[in-house]
C-alpha positions in Angstrom: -7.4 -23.0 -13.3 -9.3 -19.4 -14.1 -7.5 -17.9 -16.6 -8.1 -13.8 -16.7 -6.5 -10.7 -18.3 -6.4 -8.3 -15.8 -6.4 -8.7 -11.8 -7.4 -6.5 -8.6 -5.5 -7.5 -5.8 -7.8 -8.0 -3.2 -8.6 -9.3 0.4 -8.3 -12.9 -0.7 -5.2 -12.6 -2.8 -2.4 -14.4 -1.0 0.5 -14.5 -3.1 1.5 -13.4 -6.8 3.8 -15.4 -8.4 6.2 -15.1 -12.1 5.0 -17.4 -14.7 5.6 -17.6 -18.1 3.3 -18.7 -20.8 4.3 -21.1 -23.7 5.3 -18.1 -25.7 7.7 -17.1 -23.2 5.6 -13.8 -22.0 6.3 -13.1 -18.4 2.6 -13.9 -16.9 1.0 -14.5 -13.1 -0.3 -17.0 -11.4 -2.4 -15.5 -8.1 -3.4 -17.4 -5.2 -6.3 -16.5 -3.8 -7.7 -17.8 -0.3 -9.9 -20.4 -2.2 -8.9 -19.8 -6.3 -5.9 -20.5 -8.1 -6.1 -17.6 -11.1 -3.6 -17.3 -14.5 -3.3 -13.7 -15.3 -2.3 -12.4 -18.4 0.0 -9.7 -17.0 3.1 -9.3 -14.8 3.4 -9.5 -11.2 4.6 -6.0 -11.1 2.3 -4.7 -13.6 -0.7 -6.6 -11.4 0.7 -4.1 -8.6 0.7 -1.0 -10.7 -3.3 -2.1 -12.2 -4.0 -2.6 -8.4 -2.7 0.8 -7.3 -4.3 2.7 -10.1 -7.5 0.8 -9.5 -7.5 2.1 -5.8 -6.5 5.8 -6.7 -2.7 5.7 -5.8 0.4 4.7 -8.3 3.2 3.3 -8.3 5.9 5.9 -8.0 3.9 7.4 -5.3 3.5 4.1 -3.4 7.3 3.3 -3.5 7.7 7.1 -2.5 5.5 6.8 0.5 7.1 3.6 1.5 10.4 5.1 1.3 9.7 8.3 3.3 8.2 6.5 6.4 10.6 3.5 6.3 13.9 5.3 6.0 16.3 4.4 2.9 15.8 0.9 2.4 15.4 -1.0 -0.6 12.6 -3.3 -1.7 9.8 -1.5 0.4 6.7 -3.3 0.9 3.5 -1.6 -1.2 0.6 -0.3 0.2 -2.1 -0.6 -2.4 -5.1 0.4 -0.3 -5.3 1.5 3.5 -9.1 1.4 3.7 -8.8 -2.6 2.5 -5.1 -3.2 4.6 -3.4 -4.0 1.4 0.3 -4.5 1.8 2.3 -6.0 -0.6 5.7 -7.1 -0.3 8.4 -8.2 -2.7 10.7 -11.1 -2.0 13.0 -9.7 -4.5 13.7 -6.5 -5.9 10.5 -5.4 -7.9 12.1 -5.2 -11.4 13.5 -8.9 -11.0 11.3 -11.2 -13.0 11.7 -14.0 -10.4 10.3 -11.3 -7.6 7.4 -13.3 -5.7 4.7 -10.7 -3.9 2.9 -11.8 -1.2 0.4 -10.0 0.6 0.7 -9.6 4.4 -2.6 -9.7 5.5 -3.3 -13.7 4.4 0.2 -14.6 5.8 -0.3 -16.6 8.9 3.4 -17.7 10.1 6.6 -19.4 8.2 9.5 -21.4 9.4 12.7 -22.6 7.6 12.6 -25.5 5.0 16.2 -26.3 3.7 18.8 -24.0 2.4 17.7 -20.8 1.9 14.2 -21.7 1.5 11.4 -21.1 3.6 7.7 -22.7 3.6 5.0 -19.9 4.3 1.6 -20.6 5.3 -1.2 -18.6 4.9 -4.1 -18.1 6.4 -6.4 -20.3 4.0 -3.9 -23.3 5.4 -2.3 -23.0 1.3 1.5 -23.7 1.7 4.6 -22.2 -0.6 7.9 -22.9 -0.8 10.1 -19.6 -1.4 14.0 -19.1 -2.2 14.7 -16.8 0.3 16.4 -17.1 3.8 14.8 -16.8 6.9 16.7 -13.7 7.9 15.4 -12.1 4.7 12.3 -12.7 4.8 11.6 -11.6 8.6 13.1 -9.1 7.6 11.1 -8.2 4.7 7.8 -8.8 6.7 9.1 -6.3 9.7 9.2 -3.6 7.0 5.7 -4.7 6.0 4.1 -4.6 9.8 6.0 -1.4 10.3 4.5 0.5 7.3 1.3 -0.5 8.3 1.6 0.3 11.5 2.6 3.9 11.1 0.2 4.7 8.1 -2.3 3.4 10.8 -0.7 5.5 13.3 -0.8 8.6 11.3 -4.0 8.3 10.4 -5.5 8.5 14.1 -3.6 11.5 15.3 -6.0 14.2 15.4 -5.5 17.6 13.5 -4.2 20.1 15.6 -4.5 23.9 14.8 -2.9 26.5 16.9 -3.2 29.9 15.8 0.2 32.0 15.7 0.9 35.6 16.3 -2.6 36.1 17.9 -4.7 35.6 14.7 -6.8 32.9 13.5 -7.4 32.1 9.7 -11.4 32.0 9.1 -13.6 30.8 6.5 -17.2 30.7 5.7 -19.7 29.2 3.6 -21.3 31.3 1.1 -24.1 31.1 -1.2 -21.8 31.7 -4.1 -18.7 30.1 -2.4 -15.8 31.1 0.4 -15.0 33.7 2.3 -11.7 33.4 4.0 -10.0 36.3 6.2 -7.3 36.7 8.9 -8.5 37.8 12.2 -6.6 39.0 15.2 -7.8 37.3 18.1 -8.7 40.7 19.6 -11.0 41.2 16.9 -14.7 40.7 16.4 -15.8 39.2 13.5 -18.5 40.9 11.7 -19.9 40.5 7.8 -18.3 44.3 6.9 -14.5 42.6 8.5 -14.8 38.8 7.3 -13.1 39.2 3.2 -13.7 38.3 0.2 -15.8 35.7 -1.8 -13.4 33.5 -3.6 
């Protein structure tokens, strides 16, 4: 098995899990769509190197998650639109035993026992996770849903509708901006248009 020190989530990653090493430090083991990888850092701390590796963070992901979904507790991640990396928790983050797997290898699931469920992915790899069925759908509805409105917002085009009859304009300079208020009733003209800024 590939052992590293620090990991990207990525488009092959399927599924973090908790591991701990033989000095009893709380470790990873990733499962990628063909590569089985040790990593030498938490699962939660893999998700917080992720997210600063794609330009977000942490406290910002959870927030985003958070505002679109409503209230709810253990909000799937998204680490990278431009990618379609969503992470989701099968536990509350800060739980050591908290299992992330990544919703775009997950191909379908069904119930295996108790309060356990077998997951398949899309590279045919198969895991066994303590969690009931109802949870997990659950969990994976919160995952489609985030990623269905960030993809939602981000193809509603930008409006602009000017109020009170004036427009906000602004012009590139040689030596930078010009920006000015206009009333629509107004001709615009070099002596009107405002200050360089």
């Amino acid at each position: 098995m590939l052992e590293m020190t620090k990991y990207v989530i990525n488009k092959k990653t399927c599924i973090i899990f908790p591991h701990y090493d033989e000095f009893g430090n709380l470790i990873a083991i990733v499962i990628e769509s063909d590569l089985h990888i040790i990593v030498k850092m938490s699962p939660l701390n893999i998700i917080k190197y992720s997210l600063l590796k794609y330009g977000s963070g942490y406290q910002g992901a959870k927030d985003g998650a958070k505002h679109i979904l409503g209230n709810t507790t253990m909000n799937p991640i998204m680490l990278s639109e431009k990618f379609e990396l969503y992470a989701i928790p099968t536990k509350s983050p800060t739980n050591k035993e908290c299992v992330w797997f990544m919703l775009g290898q997950y191909k379908f699931h069904k119930r295996d026992g108790n309060n356990q469920l077998k997951v398949i992915f899309k590279n045919g790899f198969p895991v066994k996770l303590d969690v009931s069925q109802k949870s997990f759908e659950n969990k994976l509805q919160k995952g489609y849903r985030l990623k269905d409105q960030i993809e939602e917002i981000g193809q509603q085009p930008f409006n602009y509708s000017a109020s009170h009859g004036c427009s906000v304009v602004v012009e590139s300079l040689e030596n930078g901006y010009a920006i000015r208020k206009v009333n629509h009733d107004e001709e615009i003209t070099d002596e009107n248009f405002g200050d360089v800024f």
